[in-house]
Biopython code that builds the backbone (N, CA, C, O; Angstrom):
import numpy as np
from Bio.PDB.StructureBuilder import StructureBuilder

atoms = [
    (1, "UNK", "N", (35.459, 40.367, -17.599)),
    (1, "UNK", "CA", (36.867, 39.971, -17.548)),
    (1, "UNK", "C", (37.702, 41.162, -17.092)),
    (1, "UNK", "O", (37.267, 42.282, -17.357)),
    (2, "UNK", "N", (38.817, 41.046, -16.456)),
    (2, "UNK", "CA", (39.503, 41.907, -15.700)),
    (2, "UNK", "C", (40.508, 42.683, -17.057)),
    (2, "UNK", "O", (41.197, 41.960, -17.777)),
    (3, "UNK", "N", (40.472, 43.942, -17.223)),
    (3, "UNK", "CA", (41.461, 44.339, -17.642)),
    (3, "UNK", "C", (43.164, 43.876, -18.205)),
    (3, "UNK", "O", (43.778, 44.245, -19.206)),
    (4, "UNK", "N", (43.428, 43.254, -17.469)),
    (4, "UNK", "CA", (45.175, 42.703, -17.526)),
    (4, "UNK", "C", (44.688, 41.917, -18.295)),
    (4, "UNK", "O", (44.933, 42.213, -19.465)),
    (5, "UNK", "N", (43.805, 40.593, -18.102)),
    (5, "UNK", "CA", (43.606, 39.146, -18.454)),
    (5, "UNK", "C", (43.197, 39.748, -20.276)),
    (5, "UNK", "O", (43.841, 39.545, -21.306)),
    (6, "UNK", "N", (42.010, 40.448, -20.090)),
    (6, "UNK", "CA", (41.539, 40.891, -21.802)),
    (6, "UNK", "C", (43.034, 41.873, -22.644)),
    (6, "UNK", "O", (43.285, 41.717, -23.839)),
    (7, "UNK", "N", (43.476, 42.389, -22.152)),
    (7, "UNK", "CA", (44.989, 43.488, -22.762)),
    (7, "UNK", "C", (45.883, 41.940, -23.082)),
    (7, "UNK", "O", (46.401, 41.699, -24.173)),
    (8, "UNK", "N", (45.924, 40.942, -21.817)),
    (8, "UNK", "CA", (46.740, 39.862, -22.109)),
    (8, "UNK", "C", (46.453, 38.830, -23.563)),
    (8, "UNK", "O", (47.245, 38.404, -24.404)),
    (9, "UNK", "N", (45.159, 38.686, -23.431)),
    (9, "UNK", "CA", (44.325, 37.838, -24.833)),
    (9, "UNK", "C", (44.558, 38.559, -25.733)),
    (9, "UNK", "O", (45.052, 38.112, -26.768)),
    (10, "UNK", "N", (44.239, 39.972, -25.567)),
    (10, "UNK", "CA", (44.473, 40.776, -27.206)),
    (10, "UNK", "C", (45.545, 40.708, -27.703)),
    (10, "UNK", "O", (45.728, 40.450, -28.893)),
    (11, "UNK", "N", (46.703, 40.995, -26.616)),
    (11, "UNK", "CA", (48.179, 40.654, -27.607)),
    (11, "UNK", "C", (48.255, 39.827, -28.206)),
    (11, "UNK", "O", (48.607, 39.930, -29.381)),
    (12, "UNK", "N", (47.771, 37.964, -27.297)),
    (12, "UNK", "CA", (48.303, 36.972, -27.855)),
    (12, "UNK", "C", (47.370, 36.636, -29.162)),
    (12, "UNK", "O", (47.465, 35.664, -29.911)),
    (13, "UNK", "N", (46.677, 37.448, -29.202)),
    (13, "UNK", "CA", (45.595, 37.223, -30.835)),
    (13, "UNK", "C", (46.088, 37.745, -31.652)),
    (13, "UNK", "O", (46.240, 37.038, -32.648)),
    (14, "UNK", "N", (46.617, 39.203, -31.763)),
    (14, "UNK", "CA", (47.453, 40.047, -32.372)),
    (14, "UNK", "C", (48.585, 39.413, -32.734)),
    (14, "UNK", "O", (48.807, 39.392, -33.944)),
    (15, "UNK", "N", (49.674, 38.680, -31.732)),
    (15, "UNK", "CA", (50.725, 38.210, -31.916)),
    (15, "UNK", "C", (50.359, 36.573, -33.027)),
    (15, "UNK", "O", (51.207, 36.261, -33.863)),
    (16, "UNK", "N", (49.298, 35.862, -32.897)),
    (16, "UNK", "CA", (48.998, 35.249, -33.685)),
    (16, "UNK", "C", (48.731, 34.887, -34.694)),
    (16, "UNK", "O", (48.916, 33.852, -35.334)),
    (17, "UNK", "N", (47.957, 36.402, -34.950)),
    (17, "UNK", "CA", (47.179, 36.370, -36.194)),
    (17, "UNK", "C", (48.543, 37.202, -37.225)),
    (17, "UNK", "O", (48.561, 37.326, -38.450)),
    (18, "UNK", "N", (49.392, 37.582, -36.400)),
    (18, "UNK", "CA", (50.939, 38.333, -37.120)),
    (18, "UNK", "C", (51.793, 36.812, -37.576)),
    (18, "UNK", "O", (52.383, 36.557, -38.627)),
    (19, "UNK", "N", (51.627, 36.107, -36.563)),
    (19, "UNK", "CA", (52.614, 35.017, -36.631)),
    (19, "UNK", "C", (52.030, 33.962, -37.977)),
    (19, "UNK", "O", (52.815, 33.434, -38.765)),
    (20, "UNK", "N", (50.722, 33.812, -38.039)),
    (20, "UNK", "CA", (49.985, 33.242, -39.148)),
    (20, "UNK", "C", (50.444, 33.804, -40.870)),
    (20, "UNK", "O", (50.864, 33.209, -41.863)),
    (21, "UNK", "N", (50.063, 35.407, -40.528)),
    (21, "UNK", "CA", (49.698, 35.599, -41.902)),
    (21, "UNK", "C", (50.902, 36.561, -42.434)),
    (21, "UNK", "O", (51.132, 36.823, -43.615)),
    (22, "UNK", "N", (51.641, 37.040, -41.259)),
    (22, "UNK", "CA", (53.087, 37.853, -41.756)),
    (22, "UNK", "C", (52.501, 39.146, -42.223)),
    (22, "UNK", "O", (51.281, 39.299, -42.162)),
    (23, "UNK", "N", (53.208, 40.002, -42.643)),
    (23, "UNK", "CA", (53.153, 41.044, -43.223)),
    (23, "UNK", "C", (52.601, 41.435, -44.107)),
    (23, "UNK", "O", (52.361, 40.415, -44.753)),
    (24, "UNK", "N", (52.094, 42.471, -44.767)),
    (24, "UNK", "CA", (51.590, 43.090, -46.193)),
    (24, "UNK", "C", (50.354, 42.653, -46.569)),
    (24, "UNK", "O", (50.308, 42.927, -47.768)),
    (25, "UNK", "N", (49.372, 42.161, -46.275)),
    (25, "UNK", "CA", (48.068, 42.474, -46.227)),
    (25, "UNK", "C", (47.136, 43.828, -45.847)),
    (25, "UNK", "O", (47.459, 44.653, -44.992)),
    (26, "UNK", "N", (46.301, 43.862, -46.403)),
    (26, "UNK", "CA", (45.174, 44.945, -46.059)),
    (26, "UNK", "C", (44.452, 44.872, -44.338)),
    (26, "UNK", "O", (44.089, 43.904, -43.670)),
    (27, "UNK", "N", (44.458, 46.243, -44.062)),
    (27, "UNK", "CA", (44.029, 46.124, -42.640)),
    (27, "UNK", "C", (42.680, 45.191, -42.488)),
    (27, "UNK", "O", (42.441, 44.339, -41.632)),
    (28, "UNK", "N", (41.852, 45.642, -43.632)),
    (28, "UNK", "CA", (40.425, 44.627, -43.342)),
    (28, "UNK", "C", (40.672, 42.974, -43.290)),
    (28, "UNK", "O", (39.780, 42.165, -43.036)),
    (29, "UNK", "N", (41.670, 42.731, -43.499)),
    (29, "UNK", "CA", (42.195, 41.180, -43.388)),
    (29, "UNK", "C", (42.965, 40.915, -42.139)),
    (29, "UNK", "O", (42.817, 39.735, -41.821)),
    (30, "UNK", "N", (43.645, 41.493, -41.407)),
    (30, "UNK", "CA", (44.199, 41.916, -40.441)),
    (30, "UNK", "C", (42.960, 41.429, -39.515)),
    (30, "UNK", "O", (42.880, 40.339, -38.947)),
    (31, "UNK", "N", (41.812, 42.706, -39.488)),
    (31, "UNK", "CA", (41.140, 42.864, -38.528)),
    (31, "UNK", "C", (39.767, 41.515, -38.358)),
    (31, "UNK", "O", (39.107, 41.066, -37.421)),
    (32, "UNK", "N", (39.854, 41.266, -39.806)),
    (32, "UNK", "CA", (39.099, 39.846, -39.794)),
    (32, "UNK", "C", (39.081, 38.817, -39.030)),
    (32, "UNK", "O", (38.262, 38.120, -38.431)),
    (33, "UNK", "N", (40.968, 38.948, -39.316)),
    (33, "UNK", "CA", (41.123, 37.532, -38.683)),
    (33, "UNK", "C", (41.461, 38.038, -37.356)),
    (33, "UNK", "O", (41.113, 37.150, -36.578)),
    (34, "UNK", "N", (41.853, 38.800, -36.843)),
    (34, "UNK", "CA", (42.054, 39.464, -35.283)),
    (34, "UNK", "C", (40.221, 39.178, -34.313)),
    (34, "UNK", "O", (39.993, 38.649, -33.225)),
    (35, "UNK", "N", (39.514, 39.649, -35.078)),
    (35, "UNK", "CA", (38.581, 39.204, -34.359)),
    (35, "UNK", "C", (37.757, 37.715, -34.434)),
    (35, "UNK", "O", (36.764, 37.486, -33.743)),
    (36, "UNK", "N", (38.206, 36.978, -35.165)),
    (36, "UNK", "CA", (38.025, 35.465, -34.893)),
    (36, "UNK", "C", (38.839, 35.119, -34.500)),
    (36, "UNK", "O", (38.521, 33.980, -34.157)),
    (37, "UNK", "N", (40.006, 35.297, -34.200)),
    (37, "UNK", "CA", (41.169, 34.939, -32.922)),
    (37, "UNK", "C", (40.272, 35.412, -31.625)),
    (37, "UNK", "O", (40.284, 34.769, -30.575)),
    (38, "UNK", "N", (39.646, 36.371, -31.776)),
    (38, "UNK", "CA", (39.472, 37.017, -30.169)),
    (38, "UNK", "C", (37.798, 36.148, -30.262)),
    (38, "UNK", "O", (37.205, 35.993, -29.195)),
    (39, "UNK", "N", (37.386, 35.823, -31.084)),
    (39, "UNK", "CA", (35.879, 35.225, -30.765)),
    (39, "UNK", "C", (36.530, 33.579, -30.344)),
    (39, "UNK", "O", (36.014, 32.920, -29.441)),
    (40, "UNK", "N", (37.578, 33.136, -31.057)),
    (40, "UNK", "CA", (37.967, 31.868, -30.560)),
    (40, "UNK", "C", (38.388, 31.862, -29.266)),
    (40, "UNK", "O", (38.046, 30.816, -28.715)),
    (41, "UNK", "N", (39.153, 32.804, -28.360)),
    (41, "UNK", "CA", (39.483, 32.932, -27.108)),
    (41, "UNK", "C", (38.526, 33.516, -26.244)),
    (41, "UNK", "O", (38.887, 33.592, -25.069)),
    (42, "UNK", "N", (37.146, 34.046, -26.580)),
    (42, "UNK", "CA", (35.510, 34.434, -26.076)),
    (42, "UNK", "C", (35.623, 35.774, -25.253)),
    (42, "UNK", "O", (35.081, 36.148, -24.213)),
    (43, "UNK", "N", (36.855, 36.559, -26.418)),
    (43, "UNK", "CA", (36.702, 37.632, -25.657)),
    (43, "UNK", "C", (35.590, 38.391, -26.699)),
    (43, "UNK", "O", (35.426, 38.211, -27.905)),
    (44, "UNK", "N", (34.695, 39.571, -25.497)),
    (44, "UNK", "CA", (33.772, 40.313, -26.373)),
    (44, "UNK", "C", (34.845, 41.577, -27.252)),
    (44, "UNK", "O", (35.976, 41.998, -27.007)),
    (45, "UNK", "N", (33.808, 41.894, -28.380)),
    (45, "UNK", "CA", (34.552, 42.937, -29.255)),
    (45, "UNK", "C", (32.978, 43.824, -29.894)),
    (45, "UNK", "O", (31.846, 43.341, -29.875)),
    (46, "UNK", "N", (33.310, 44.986, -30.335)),
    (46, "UNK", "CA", (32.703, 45.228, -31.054)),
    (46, "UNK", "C", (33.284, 46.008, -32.235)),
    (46, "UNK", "O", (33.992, 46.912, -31.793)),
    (47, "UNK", "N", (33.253, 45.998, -33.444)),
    (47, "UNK", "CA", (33.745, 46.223, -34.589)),
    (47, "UNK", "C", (33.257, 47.538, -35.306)),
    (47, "UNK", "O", (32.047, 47.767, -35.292)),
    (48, "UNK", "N", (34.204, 48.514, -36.001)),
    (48, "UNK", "CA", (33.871, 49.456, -36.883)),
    (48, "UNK", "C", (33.114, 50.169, -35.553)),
    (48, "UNK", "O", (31.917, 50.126, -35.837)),
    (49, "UNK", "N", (33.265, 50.799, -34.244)),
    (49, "UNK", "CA", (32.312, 51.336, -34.189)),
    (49, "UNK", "C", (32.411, 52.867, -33.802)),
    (49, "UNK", "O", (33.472, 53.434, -33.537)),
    (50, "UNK", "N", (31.239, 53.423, -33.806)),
    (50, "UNK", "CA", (30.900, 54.928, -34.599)),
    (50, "UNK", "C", (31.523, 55.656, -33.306)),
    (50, "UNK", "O", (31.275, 55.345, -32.141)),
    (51, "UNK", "N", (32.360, 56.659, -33.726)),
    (51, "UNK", "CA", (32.864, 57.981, -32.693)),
    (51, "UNK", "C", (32.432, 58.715, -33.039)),
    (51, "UNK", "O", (32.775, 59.187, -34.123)),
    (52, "UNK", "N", (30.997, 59.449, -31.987)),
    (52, "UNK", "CA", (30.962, 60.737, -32.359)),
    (52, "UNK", "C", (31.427, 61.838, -32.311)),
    (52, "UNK", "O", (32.537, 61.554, -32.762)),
    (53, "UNK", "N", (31.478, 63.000, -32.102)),
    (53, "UNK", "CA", (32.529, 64.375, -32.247)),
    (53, "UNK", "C", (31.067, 65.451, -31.804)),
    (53, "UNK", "O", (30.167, 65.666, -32.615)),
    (54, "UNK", "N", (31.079, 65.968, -30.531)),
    (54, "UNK", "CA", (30.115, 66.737, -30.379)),
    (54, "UNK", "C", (31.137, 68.542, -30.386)),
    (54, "UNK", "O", (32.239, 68.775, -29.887)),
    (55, "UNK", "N", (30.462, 69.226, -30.937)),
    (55, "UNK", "CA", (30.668, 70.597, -31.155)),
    (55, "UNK", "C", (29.817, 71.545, -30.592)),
    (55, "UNK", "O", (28.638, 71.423, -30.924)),
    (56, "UNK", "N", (30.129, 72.595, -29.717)),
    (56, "UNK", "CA", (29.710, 73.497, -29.340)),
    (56, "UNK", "C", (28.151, 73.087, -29.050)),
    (56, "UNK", "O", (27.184, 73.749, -29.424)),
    (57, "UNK", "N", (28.086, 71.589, -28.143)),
    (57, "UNK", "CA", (26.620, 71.007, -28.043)),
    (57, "UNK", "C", (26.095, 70.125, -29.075)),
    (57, "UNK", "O", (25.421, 69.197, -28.627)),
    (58, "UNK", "N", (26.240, 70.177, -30.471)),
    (58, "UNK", "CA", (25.747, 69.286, -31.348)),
    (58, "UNK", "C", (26.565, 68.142, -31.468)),
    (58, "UNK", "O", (27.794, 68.082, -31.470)),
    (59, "UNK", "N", (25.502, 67.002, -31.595)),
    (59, "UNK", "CA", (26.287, 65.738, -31.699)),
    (59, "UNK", "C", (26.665, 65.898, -33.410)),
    (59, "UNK", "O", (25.753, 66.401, -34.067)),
    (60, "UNK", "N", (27.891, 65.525, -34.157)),
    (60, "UNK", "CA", (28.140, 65.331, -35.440)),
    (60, "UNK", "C", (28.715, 63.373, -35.404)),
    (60, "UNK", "O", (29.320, 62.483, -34.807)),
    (61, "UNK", "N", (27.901, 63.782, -36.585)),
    (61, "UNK", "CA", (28.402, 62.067, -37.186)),
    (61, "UNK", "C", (29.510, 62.395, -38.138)),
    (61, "UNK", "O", (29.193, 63.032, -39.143)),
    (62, "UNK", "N", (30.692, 62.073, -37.981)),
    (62, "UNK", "CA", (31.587, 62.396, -38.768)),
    (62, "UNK", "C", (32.386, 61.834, -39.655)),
    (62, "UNK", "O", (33.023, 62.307, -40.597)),
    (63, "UNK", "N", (32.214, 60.216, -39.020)),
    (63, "UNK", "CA", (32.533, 59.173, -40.070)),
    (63, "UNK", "C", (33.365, 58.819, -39.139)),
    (63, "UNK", "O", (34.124, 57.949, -39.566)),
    (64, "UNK", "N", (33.621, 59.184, -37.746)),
    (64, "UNK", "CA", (35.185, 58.588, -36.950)),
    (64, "UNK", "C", (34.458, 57.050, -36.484)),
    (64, "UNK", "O", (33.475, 56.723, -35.821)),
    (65, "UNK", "N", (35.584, 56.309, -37.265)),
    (65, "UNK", "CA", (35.312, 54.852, -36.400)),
    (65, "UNK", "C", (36.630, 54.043, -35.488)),
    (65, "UNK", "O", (37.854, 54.051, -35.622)),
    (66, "UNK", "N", (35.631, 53.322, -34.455)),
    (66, "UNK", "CA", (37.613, 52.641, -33.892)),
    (66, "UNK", "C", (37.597, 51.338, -34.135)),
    (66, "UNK", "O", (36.835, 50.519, -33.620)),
    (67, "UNK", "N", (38.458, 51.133, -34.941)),
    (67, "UNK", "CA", (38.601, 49.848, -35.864)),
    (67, "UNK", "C", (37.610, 48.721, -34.945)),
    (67, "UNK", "O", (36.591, 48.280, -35.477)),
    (68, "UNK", "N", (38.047, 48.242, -33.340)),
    (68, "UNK", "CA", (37.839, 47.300, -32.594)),
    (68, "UNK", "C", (37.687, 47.906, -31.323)),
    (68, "UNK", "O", (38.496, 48.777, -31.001)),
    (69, "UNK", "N", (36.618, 47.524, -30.418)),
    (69, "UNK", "CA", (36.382, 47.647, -28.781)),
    (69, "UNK", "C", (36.571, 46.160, -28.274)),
    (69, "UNK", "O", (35.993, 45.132, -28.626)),
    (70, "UNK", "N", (37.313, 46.320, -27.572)),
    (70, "UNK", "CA", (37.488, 44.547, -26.947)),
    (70, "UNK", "C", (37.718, 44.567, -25.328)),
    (70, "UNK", "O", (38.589, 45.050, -24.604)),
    (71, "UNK", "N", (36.442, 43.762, -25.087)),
    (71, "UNK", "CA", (35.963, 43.767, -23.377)),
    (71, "UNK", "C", (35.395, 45.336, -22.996)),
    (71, "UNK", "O", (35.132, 45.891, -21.929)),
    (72, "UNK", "N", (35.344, 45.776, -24.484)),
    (72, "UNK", "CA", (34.736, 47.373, -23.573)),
    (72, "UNK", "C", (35.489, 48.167, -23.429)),
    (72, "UNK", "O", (35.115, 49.289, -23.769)),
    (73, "UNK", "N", (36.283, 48.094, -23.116)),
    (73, "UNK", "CA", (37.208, 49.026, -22.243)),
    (73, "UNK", "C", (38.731, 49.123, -23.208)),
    (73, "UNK", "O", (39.438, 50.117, -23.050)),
    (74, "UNK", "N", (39.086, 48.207, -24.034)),
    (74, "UNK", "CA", (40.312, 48.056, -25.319)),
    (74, "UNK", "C", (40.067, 48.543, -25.998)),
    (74, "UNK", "O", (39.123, 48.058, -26.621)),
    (75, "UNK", "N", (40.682, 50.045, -26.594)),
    (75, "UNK", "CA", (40.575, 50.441, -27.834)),
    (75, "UNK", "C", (41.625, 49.816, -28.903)),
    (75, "UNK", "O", (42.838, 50.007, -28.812)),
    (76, "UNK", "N", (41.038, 49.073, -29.887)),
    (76, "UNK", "CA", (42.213, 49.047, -31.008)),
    (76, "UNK", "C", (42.087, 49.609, -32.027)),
    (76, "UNK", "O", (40.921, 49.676, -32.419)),
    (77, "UNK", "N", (43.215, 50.290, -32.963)),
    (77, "UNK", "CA", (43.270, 50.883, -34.373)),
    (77, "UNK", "C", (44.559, 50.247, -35.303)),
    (77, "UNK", "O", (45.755, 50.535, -35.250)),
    (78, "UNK", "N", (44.080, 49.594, -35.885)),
    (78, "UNK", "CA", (45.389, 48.598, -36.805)),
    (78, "UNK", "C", (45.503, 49.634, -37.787)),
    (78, "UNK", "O", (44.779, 50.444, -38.367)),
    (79, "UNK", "N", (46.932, 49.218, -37.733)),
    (79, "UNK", "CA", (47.927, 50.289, -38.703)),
    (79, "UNK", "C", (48.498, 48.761, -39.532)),
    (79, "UNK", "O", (48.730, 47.668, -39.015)),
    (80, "UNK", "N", (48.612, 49.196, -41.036)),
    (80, "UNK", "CA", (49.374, 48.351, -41.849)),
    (80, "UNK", "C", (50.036, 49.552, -42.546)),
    (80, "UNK", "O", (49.830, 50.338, -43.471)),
    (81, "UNK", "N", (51.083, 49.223, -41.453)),
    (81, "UNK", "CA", (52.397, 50.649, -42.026)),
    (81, "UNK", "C", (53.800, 50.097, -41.862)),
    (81, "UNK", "O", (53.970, 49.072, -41.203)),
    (82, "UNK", "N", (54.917, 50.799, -42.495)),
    (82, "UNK", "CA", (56.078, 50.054, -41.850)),
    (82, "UNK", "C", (56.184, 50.584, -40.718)),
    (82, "UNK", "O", (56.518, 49.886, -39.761)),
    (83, "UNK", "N", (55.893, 52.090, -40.553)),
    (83, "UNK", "CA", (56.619, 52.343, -39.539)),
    (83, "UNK", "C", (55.359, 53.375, -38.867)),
    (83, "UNK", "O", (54.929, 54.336, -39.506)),
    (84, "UNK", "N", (54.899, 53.045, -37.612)),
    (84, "UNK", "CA", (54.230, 54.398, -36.993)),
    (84, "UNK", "C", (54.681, 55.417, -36.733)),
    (84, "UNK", "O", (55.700, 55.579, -36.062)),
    (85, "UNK", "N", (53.775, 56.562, -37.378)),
    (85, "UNK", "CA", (54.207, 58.113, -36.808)),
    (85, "UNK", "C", (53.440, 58.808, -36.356)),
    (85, "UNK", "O", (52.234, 58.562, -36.359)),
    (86, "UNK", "N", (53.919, 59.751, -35.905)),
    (86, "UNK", "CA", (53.275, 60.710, -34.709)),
    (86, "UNK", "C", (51.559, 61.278, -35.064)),
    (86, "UNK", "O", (50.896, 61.727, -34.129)),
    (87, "UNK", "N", (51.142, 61.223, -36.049)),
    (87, "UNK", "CA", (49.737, 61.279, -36.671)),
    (87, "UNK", "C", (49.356, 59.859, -36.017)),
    (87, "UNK", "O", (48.816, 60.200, -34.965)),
    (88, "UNK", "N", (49.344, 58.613, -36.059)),
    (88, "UNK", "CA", (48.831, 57.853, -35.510)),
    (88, "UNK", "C", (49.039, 57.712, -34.347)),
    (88, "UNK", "O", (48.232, 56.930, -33.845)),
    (89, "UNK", "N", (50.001, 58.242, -33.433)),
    (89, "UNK", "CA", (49.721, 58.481, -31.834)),
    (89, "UNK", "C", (48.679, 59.699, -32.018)),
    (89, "UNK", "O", (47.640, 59.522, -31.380)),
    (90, "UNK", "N", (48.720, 60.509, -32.517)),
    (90, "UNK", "CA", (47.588, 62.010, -32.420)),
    (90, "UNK", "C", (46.499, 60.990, -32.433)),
    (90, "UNK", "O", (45.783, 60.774, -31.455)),
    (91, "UNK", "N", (46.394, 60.337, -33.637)),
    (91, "UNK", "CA", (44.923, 59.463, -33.990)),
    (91, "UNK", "C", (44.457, 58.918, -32.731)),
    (91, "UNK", "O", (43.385, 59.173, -32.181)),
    (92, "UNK", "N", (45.562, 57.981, -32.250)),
    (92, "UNK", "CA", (44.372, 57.154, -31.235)),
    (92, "UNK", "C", (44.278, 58.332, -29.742)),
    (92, "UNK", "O", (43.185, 58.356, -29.176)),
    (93, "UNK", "N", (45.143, 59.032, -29.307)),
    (93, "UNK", "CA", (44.908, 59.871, -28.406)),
    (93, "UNK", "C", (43.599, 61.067, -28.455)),
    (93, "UNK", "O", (43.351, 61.887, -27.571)),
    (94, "UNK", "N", (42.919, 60.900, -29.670)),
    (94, "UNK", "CA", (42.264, 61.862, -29.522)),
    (94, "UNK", "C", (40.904, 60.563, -29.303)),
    (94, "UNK", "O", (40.102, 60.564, -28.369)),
    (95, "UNK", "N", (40.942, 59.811, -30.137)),
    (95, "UNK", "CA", (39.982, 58.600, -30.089)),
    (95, "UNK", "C", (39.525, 58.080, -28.502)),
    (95, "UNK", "O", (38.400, 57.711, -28.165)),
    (96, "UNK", "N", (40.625, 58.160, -27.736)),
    (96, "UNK", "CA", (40.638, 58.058, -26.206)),
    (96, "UNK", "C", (40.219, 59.384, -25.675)),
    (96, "UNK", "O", (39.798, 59.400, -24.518)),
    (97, "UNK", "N", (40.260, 60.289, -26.219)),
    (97, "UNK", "CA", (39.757, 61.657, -25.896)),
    (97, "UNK", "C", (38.115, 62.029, -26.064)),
    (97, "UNK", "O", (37.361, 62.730, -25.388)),
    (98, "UNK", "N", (37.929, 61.254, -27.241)),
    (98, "UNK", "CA", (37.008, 61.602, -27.452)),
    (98, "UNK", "C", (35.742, 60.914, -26.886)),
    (98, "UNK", "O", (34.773, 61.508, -26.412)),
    (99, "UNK", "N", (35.904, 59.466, -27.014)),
    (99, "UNK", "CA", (35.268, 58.038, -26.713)),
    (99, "UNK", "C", (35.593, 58.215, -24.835)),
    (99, "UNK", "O", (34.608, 57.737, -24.273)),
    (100, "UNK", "N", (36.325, 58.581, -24.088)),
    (100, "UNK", "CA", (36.611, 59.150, -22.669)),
    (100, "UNK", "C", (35.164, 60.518, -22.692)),
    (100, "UNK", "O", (34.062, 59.996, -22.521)),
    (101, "UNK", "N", (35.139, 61.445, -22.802)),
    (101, "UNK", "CA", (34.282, 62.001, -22.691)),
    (101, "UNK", "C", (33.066, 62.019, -23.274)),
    (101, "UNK", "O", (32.397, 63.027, -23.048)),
    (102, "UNK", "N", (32.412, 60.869, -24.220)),
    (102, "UNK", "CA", (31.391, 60.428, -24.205)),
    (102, "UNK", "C", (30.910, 59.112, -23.336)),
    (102, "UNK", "O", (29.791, 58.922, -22.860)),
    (103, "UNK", "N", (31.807, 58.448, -23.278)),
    (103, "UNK", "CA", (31.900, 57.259, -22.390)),
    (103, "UNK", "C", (31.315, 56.353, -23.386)),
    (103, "UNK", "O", (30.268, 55.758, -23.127)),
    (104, "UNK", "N", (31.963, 56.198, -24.582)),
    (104, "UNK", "CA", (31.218, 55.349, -25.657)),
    (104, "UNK", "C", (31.400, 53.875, -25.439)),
    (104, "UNK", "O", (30.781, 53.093, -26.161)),
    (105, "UNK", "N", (32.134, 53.475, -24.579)),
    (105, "UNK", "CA", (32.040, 52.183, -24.791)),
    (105, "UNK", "C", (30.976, 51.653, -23.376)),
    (105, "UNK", "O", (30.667, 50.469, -23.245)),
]
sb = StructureBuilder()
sb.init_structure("model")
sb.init_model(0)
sb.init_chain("A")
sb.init_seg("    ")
for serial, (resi, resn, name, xyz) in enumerate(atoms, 1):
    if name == "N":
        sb.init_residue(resn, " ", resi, " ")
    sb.init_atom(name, np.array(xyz, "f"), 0.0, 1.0, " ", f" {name:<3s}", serial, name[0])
structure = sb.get_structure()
């Protein structure tokens, strides 16, 4: 699937699964139902998955995960916050930093 078309599905799953269940839930409920919105519209995803962090040559397992991969190429990280701050732009920019120079997806 083309880029635009999968970024286009993810919103309207996102925007759905917001419009359904509203506010103040736990991200793991969030992301539940975000990806059976996106399995109902047959986009691919893969869930929880592992970022590694290589150092001076060694691969480390570090515990970094990105919430959702969708079509491959979509990184998502759900925030259940009121308000985003600049730590969660750091967060996903390095996640694209990092997952970019391994080519993890």
């Amino acid at each position: 699937m083309k880029f635009e078309y999968i970024s286009a599905q993810v919103i309207a799953a996102a925007i759905e699964v917001h419009r359904n269940l509203g506010p103040g839930l736990l991200e793991s409920a969030y992301e539940e139902c975000l990806c059976h919105e996106m399995r109902l519209r047959q986009i691919q995803y893969e869930r929880q998955k592992h970022l590694p962090v290589t150092y001076k040559g060694k691969h480390l397992e570090c515990g970094y995960r990105i919430d959702i991969v969708a079509g491959g190429e979509i990184l998502l990280e759900l925030k259940c916050v009121e308000k985003l701050l600049p730590i969660h732009e750091a967060q996903i920019l390095t996640y694209l930093k990092l997952s970019a120079s391994k080519q993890a997806f």
